[in-house]
C-alpha angles and dihedrals in degrees: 000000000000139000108294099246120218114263090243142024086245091058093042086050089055100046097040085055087047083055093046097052084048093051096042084042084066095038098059078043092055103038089053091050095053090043081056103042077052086064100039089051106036105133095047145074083260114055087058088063097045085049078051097051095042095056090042089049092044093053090050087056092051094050081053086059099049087047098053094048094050082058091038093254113173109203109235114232094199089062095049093044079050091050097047096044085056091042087057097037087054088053088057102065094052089045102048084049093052084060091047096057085044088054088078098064091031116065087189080062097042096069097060119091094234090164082058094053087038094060104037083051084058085050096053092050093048089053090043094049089047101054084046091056092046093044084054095046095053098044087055106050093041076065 
């Protein structure tokens, strides 16, 4: 049993073009992660291999691009605003529970309710991941 194809060429353009602004949309989420993990990172081993990933995932991105102007392609910048605001809802639950696990040895820390902030950032994901899921549902079967 294959992949159901779309009835016409117009409909398979669309819906290859949907596929490539999700997947740039990972990508430029990708590419700033690893720059930050660099950063993060910078006087060890590991932060040369996450300089290595970001230009390599930043020339990937750059050979998307390339791919999605040759098919007239326009990238969708509600879809990269969408793909950034989960890329940064996604930092705050590791770094509210960084600050849980520093609250231990820092009474000024210790006050703040970080399992509260932990769990309303999973929240915020979940609904994130949901509208994403529902946005892609109903772009496919209006196909």
């Amino acid at each position: 049993m294959g992949v159901p194809r779309p009835a016409n060429n117009a409909d398979r353009r669309r819906l290859i073009g949907i596929y490539l602004n999700d997947h740039l949309m990972g990508v430029c989420s990708g590419v700033e992660l690893a720059r930050r993990l660099a950063v993060a990172f910078r006087h060890s081993t590991h932060g040369d291999l996450m300089r290595e990933l970001a230009v390599e995932i930043d020339e990937d991105r750059a050979s998307l691009i390339g791919l999605m102007r040759r098919l007239n392609v326009s990238p969708s910048r509600p879809k990269m605003a969408a793909g950034w605001l989960t890329e940064t809802v996604g930092r705050l639950k590791p770094g509210w529970r960084l600050l849980r696990e520093l609250a231990a040895d820092d009474p000024a820390l210790a006050a703040h309710d970080f399992d509260y902030l932990i769990n309303r950032a999973e929240r915020q994901k979940q609904t994130l991941d949901k509208l994403r899921r529902q946005t892609a549902g109903t772009v496919f079967v209006q196909a």
